[in-house]
PQR file with spaces between the fields and no chain letter, atoms N, CA, C, O and H, PARSE charges and radii, in Angstrom:
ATOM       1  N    UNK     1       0.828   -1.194    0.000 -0.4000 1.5000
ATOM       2  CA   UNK     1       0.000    0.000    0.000 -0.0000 2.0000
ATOM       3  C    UNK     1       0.873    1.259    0.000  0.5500 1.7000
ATOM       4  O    UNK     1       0.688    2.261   -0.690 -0.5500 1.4000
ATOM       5  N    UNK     2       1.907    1.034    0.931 -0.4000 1.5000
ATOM       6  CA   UNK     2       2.743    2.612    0.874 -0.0000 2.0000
ATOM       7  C    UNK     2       3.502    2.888   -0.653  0.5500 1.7000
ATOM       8  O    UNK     2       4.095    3.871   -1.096 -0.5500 1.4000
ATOM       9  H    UNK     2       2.057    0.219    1.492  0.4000 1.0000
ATOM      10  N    UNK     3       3.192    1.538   -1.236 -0.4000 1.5000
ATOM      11  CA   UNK     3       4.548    1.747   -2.529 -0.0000 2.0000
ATOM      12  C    UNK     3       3.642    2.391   -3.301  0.5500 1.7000
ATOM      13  O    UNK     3       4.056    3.435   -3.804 -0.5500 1.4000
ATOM      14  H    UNK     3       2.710    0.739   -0.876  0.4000 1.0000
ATOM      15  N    UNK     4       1.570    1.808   -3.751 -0.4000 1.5000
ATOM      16  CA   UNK     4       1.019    2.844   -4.215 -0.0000 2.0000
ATOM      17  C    UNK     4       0.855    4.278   -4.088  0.5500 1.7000
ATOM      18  O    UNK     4       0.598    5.145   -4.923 -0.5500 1.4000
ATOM      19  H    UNK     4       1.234    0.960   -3.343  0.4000 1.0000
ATOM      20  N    UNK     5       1.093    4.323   -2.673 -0.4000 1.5000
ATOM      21  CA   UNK     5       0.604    6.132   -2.763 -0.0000 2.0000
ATOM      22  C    UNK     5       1.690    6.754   -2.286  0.5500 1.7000
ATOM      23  O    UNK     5       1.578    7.867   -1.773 -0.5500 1.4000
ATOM      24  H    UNK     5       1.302    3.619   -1.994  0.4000 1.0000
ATOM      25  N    UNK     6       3.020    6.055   -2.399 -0.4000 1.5000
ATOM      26  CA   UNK     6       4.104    6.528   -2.857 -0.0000 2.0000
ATOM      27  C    UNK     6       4.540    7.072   -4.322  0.5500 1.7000
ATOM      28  O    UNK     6       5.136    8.110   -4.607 -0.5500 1.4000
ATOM      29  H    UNK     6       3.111    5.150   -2.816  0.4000 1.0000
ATOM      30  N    UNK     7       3.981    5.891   -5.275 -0.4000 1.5000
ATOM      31  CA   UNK     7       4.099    6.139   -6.431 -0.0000 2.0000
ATOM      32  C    UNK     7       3.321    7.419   -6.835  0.5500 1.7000
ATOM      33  O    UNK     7       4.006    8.380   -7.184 -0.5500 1.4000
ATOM      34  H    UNK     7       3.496    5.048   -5.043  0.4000 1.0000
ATOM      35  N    UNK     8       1.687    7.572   -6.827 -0.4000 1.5000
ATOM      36  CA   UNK     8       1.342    8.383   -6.727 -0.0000 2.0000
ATOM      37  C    UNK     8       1.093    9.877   -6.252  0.5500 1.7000
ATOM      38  O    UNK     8       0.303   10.727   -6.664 -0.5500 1.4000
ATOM      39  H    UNK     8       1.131    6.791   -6.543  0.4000 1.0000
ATOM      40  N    UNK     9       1.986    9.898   -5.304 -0.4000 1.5000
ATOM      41  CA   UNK     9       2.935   11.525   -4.639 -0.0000 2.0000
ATOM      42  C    UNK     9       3.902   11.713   -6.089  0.5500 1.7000
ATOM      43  O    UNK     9       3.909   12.693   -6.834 -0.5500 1.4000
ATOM      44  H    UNK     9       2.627    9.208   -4.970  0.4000 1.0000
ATOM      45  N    UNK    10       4.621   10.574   -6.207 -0.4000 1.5000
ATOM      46  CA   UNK    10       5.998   10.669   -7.424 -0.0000 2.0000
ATOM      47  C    UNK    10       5.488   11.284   -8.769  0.5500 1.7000
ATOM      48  O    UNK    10       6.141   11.978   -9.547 -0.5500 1.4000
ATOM      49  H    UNK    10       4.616    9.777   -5.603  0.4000 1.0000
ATOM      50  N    UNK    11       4.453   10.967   -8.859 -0.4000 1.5000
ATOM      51  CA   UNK    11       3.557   11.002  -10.351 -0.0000 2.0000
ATOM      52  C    UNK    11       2.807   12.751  -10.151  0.5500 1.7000
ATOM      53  O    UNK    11       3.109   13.617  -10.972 -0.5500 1.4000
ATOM      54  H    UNK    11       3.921   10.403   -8.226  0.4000 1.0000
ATOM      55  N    UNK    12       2.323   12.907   -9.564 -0.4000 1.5000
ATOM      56  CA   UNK    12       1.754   14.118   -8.913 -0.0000 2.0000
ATOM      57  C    UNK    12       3.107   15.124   -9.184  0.5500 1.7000
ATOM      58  O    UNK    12       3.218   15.772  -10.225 -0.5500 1.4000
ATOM      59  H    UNK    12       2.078   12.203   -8.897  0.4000 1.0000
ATOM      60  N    UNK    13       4.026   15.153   -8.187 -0.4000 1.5000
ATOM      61  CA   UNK    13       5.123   15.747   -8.372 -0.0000 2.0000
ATOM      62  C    UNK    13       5.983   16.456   -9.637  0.5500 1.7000
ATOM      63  O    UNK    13       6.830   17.349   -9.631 -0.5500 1.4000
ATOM      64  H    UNK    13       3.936   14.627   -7.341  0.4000 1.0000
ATOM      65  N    UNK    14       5.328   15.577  -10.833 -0.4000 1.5000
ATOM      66  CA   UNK    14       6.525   15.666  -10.997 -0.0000 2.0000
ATOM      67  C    UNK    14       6.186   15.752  -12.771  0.5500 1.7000
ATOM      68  O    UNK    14       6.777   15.455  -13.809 -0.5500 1.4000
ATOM      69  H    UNK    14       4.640   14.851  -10.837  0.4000 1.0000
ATOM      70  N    UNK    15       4.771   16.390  -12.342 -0.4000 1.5000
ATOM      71  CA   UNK    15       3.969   16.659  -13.439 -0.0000 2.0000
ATOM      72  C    UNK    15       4.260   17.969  -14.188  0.5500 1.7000
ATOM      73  O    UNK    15       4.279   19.072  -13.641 -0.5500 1.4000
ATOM      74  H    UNK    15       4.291   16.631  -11.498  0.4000 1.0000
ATOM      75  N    UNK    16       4.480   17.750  -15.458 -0.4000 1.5000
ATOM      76  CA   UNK    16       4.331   19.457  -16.231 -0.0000 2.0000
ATOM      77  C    UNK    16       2.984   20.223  -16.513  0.5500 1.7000
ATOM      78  O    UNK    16       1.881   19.717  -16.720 -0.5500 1.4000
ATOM      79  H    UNK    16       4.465   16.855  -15.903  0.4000 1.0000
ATOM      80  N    UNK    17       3.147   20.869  -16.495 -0.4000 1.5000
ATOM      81  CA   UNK    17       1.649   22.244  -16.910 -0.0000 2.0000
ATOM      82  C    UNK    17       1.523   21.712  -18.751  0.5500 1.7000
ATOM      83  O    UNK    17       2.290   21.179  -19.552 -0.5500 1.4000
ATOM      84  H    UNK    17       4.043   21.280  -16.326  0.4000 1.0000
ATOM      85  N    UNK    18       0.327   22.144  -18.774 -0.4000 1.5000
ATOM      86  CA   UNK    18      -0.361   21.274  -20.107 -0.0000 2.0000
ATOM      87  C    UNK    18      -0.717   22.577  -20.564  0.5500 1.7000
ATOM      88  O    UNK    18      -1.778   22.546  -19.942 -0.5500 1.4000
ATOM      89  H    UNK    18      -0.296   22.577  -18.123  0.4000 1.0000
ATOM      90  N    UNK    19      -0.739   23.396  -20.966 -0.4000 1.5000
ATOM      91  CA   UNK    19      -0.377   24.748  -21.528 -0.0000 2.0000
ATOM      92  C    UNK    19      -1.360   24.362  -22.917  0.5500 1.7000
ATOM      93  O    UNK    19      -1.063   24.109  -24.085 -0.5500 1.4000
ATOM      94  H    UNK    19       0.123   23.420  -21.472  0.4000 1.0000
ATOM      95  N    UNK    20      -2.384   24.430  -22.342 -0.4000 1.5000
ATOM      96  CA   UNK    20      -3.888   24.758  -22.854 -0.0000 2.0000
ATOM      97  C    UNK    20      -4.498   25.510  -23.600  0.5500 1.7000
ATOM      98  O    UNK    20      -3.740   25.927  -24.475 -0.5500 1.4000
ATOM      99  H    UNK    20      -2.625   24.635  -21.393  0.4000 1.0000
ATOM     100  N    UNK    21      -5.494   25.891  -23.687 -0.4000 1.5000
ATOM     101  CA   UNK    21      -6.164   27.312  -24.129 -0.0000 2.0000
ATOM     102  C    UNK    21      -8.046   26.165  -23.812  0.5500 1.7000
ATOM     103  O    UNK    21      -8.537   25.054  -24.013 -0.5500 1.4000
ATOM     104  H    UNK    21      -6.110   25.552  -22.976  0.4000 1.0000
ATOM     105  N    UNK    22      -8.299   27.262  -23.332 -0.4000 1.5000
ATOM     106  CA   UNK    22      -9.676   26.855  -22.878 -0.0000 2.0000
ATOM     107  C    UNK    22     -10.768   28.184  -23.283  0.5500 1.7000
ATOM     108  O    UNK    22     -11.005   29.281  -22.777 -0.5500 1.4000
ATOM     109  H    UNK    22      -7.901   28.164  -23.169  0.4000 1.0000
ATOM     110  N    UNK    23     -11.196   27.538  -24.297 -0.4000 1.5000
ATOM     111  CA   UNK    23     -12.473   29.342  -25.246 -0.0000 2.0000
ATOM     112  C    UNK    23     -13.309   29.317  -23.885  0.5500 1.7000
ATOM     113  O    UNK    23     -13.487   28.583  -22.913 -0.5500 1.4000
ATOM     114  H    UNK    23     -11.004   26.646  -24.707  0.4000 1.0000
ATOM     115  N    UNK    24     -13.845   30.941  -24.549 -0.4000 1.5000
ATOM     116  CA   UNK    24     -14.894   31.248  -23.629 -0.0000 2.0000
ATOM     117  C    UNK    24     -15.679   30.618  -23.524  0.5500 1.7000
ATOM     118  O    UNK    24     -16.287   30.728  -22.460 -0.5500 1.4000
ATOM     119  H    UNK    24     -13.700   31.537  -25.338  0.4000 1.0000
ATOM     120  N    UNK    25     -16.186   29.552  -24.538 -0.4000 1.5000
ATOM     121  CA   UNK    25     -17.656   29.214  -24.245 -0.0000 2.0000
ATOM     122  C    UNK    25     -17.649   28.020  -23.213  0.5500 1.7000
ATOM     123  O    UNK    25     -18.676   27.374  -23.004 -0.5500 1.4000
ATOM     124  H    UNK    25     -15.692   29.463  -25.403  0.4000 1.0000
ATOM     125  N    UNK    26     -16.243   27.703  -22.461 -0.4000 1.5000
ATOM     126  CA   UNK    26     -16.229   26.838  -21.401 -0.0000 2.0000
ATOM     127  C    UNK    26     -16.654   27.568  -20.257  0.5500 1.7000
ATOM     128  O    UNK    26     -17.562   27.281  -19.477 -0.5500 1.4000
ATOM     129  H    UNK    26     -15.409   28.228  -22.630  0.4000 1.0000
ATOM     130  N    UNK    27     -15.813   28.641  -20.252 -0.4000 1.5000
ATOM     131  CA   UNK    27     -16.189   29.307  -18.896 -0.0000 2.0000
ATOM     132  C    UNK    27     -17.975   30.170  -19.125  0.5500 1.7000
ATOM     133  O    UNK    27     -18.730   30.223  -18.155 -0.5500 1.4000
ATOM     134  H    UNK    27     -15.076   28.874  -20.886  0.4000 1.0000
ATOM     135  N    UNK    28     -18.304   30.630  -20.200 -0.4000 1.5000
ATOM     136  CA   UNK    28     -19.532   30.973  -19.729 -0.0000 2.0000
ATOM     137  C    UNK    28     -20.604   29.657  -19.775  0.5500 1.7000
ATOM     138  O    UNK    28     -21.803   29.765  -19.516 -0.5500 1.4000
ATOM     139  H    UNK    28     -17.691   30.587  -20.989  0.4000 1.0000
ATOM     140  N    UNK    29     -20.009   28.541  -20.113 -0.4000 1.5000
ATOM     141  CA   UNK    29     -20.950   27.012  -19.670 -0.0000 2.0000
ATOM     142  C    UNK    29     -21.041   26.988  -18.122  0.5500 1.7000
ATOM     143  O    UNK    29     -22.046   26.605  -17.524 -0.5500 1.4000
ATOM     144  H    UNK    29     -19.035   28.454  -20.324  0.4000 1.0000
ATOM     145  N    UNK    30     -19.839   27.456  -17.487 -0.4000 1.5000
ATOM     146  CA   UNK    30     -19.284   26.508  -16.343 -0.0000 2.0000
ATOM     147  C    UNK    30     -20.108   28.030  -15.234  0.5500 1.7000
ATOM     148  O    UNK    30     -20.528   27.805  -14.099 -0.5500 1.4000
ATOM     149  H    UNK    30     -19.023   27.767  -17.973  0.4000 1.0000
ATOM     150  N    UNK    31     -20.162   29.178  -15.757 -0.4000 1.5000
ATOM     151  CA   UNK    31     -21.309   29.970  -15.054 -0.0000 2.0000
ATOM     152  C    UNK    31     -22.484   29.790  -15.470  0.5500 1.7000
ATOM     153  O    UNK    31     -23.041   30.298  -14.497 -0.5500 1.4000
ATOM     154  H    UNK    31     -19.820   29.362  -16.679  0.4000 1.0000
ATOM     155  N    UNK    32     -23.469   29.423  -16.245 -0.4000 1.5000
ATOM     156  CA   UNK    32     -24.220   29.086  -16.861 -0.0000 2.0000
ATOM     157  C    UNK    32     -24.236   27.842  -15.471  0.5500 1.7000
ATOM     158  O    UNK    32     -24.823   28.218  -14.456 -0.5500 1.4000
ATOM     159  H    UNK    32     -23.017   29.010  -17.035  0.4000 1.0000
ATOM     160  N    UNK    33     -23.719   26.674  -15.453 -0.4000 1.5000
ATOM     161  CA   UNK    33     -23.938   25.648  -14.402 -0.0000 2.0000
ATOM     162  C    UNK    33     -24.112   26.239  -12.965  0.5500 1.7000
ATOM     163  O    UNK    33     -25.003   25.845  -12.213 -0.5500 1.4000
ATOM     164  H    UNK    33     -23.242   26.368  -16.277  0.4000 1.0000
ATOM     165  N    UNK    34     -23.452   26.947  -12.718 -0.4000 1.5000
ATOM     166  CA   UNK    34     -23.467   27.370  -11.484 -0.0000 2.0000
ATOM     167  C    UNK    34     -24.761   28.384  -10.868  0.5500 1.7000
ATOM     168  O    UNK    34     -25.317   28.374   -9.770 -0.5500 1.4000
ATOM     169  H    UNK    34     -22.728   27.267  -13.329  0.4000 1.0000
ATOM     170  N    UNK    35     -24.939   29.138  -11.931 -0.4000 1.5000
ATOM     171  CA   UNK    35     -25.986   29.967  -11.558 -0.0000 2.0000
ATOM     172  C    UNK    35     -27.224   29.263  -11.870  0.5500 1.7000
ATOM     173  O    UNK    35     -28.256   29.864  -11.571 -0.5500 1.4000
ATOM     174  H    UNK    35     -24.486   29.146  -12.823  0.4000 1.0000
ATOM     175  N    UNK    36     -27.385   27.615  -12.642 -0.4000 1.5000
ATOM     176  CA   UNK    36     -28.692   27.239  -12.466 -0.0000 2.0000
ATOM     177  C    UNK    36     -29.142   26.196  -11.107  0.5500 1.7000
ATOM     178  O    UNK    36     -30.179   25.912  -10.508 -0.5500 1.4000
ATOM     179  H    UNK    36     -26.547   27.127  -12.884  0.4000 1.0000
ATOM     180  N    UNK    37     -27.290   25.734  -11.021 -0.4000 1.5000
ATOM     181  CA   UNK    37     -27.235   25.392  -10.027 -0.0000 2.0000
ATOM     182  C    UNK    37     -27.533   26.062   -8.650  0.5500 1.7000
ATOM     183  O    UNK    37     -27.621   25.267   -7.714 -0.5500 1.4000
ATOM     184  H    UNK    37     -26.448   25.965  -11.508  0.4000 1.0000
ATOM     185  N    UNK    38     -27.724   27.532   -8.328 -0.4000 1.5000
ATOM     186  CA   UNK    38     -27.967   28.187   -7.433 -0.0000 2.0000
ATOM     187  C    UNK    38     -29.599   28.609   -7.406  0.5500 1.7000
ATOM     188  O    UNK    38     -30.166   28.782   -6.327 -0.5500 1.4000
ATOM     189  H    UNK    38     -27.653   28.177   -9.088  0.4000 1.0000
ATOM     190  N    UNK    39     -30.234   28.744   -8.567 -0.4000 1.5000
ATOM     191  CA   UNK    39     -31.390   28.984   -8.843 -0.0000 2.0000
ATOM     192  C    UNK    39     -32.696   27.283   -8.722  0.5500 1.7000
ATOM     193  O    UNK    39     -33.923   27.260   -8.823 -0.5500 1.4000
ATOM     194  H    UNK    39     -29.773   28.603   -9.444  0.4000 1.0000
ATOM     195  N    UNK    40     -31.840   26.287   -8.514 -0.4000 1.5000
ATOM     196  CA   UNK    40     -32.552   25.190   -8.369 -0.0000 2.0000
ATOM     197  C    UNK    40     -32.335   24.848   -6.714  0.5500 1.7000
ATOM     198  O    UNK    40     -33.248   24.328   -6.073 -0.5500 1.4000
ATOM     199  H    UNK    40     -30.843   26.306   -8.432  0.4000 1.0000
ATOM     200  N    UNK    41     -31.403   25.097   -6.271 -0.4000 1.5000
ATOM     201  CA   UNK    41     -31.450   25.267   -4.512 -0.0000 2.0000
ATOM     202  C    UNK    41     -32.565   26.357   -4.460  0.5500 1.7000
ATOM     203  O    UNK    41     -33.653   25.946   -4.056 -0.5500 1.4000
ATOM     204  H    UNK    41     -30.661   25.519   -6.791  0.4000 1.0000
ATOM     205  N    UNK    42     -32.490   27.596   -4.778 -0.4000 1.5000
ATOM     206  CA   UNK    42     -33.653   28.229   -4.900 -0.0000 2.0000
ATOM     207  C    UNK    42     -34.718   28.132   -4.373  0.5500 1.7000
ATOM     208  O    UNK    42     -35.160   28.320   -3.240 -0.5500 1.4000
ATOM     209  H    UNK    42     -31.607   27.930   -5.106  0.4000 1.0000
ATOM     210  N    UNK    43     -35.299   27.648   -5.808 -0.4000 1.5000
ATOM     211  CA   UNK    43     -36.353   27.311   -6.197 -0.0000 2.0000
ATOM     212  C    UNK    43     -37.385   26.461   -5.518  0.5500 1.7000
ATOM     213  O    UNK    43     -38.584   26.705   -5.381 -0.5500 1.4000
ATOM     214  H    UNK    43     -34.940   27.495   -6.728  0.4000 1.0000
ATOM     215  N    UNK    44     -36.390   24.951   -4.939 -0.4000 1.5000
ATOM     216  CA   UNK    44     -36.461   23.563   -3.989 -0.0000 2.0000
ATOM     217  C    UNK    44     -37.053   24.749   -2.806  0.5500 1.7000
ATOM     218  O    UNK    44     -38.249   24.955   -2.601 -0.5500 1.4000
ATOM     219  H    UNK    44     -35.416   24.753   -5.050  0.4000 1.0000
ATOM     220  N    UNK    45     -35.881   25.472   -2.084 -0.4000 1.5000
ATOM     221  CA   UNK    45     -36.553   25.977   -0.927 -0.0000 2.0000
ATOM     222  C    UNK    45     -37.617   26.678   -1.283  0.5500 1.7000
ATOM     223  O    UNK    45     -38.507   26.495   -0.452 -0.5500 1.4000
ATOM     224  H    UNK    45     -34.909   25.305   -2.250  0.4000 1.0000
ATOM     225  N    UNK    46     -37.790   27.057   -1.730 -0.4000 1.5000
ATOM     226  CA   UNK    46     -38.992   28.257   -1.751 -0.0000 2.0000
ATOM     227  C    UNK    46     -40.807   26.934   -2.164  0.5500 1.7000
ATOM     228  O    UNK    46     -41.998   27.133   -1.924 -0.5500 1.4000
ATOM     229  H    UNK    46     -37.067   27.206   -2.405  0.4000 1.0000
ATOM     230  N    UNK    47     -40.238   25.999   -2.681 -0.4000 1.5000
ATOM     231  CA   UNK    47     -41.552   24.978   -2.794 -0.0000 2.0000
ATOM     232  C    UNK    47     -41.818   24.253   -1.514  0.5500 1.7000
ATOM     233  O    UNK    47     -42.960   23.940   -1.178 -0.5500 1.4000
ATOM     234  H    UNK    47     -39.270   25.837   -2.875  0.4000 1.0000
ATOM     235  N    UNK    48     -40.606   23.954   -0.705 -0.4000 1.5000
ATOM     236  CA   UNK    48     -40.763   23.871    0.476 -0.0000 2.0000
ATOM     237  C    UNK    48     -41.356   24.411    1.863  0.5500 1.7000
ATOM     238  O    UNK    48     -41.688   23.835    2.899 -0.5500 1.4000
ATOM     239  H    UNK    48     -39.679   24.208   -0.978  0.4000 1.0000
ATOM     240  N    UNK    49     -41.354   26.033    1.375 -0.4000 1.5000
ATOM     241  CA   UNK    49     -41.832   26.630    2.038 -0.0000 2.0000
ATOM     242  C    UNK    49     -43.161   27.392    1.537  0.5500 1.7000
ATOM     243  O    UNK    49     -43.754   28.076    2.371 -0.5500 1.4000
ATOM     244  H    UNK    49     -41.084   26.500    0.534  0.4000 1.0000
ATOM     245  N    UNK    50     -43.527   27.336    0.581 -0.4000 1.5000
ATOM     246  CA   UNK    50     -44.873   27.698   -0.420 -0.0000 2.0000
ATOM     247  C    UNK    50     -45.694   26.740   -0.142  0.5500 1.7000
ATOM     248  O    UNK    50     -46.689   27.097    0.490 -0.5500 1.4000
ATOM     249  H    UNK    50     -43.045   26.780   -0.097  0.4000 1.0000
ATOM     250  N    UNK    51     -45.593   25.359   -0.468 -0.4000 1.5000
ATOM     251  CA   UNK    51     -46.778   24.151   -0.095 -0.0000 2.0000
ATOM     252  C    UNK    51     -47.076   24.486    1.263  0.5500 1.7000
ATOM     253  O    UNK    51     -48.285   24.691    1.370 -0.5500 1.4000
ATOM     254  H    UNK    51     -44.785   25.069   -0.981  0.4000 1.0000
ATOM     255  N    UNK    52     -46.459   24.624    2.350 -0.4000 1.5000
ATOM     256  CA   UNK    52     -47.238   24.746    3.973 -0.0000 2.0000
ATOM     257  C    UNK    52     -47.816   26.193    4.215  0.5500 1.7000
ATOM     258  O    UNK    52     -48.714   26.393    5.034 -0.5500 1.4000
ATOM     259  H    UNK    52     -45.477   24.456    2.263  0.4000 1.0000
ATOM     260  N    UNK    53     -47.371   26.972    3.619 -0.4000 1.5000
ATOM     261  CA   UNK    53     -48.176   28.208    3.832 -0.0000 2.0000
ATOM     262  C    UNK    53     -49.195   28.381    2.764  0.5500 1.7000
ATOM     263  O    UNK    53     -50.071   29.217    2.987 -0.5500 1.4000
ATOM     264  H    UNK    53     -46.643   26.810    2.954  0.4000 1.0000
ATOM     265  N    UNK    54     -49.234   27.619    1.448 -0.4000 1.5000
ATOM     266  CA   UNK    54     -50.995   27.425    0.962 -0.0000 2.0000
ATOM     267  C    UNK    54     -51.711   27.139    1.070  0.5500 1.7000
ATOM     268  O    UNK    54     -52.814   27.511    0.671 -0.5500 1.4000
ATOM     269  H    UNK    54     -48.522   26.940    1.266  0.4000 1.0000
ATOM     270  N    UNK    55     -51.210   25.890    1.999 -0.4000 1.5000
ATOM     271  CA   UNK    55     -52.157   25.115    2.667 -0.0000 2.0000
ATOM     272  C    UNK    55     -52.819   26.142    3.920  0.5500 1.7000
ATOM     273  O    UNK    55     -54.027   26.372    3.983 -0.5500 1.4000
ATOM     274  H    UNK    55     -50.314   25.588    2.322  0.4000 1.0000
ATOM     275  N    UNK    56     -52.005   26.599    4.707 -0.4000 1.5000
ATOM     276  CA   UNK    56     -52.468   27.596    5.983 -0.0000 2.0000
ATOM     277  C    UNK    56     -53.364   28.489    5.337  0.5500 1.7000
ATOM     278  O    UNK    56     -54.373   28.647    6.025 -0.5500 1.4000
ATOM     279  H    UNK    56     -51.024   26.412    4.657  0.4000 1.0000
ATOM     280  N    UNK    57     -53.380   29.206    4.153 -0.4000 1.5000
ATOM     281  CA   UNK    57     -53.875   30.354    3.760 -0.0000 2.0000
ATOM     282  C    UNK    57     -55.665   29.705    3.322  0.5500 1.7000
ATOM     283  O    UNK    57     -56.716   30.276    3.615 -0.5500 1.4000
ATOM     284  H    UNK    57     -52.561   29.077    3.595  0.4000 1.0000
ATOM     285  N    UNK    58     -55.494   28.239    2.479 -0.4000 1.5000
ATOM     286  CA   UNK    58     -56.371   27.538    2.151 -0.0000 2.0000
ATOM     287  C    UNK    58     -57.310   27.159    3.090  0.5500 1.7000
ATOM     288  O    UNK    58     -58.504   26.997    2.839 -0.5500 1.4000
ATOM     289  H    UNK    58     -54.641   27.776    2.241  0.4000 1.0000
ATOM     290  N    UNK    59     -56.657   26.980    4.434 -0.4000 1.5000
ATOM     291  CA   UNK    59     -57.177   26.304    5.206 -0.0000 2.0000
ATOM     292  C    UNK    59     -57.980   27.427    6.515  0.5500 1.7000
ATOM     293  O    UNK    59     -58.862   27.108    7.313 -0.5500 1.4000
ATOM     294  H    UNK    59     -55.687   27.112    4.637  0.4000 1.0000
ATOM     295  N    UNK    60     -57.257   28.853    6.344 -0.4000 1.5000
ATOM     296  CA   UNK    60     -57.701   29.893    7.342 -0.0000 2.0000
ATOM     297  C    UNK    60     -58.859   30.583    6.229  0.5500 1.7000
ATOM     298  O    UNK    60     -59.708   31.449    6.441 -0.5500 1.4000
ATOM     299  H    UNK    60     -56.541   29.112    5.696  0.4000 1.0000
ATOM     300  N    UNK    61     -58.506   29.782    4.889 -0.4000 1.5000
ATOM     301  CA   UNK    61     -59.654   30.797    3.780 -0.0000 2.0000
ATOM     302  C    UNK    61     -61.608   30.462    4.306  0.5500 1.7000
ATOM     303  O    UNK    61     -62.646   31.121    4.371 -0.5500 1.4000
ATOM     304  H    UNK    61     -57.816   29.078    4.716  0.4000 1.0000
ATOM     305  N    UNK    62     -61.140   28.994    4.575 -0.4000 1.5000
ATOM     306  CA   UNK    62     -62.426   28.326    5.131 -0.0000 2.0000
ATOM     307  C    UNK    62     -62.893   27.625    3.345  0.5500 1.7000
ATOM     308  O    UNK    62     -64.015   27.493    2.856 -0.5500 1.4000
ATOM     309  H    UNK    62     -60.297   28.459    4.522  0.4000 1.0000
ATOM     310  N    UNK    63     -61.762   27.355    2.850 -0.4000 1.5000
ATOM     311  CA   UNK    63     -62.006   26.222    1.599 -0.0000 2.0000
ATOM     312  C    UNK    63     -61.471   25.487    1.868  0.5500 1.7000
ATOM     313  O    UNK    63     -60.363   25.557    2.398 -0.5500 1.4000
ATOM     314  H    UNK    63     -60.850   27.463    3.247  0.4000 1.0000
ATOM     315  N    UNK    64     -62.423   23.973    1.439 -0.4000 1.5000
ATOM     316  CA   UNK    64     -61.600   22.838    1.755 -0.0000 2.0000
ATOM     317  C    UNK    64     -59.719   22.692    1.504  0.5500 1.7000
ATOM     318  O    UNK    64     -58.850   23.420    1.023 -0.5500 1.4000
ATOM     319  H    UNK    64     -63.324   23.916    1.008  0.4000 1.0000
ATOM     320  N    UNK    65     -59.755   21.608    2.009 -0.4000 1.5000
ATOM     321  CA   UNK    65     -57.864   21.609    1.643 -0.0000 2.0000
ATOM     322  C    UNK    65     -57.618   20.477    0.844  0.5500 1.7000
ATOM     323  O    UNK    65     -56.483   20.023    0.694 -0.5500 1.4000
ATOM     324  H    UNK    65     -60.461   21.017    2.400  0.4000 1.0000
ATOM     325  N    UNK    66     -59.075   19.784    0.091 -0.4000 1.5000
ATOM     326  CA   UNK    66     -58.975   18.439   -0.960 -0.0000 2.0000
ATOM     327  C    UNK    66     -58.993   19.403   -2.414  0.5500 1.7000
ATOM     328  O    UNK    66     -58.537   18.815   -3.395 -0.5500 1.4000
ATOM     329  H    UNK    66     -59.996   20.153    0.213  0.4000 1.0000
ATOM     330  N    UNK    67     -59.365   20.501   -2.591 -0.4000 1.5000
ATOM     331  CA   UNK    67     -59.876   21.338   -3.769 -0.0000 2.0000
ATOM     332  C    UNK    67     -58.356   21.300   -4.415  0.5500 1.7000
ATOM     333  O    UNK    67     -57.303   21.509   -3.812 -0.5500 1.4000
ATOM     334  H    UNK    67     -59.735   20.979   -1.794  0.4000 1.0000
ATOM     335  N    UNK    68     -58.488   21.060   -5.444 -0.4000 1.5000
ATOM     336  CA   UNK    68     -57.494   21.509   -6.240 -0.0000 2.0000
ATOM     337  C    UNK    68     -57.900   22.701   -7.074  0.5500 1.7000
ATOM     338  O    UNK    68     -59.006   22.998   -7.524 -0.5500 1.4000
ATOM     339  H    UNK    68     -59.343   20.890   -5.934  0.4000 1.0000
ATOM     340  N    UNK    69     -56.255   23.558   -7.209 -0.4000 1.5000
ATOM     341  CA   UNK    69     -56.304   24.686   -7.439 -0.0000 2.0000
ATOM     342  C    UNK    69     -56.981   24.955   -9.045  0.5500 1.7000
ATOM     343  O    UNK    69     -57.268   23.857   -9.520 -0.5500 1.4000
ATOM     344  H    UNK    69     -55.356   23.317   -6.843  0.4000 1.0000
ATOM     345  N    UNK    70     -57.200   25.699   -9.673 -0.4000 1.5000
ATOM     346  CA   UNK    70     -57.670   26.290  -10.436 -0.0000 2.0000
ATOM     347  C    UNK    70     -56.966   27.246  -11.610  0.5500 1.7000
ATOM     348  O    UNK    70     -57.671   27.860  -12.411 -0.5500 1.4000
ATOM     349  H    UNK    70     -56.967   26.592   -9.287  0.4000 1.0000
């Protein structure tokens, strides 16, 4: 086991830079992910907290709470 993640420190080490070029349309993908990714945490909370207070509003309205909405 130590000789694997020995080897693998060695390999890590001892690596060159890969001298790339990465277009824009990676990085405005990779915000594009992130900001839908932030807008679907969102979203989740806010349904979480919308279903129990329609129900309260439904239910203080003095309409049943089997009615589906309209």
């Amino acid at each position: 086991m130590r000789h694997i993640a020995a080897a693998a420190v060695l390999m890590l080490a001892l690596t060159s830079p890969a001298y790339a070029y990465i277009g824009p349309g990676a990085g405005i993908g990779a915000i594009g992910t992130v900001v839908a990714f932030f807008v679907a945490v969102f979203l989740l909370a806010a349904g979480f907290v919308w279903y129990p207070v329609k129900r309260l509003m439904r239910r203080t309205d003095g309409r049943s709470s089997d009615r589906k909405d309209s």
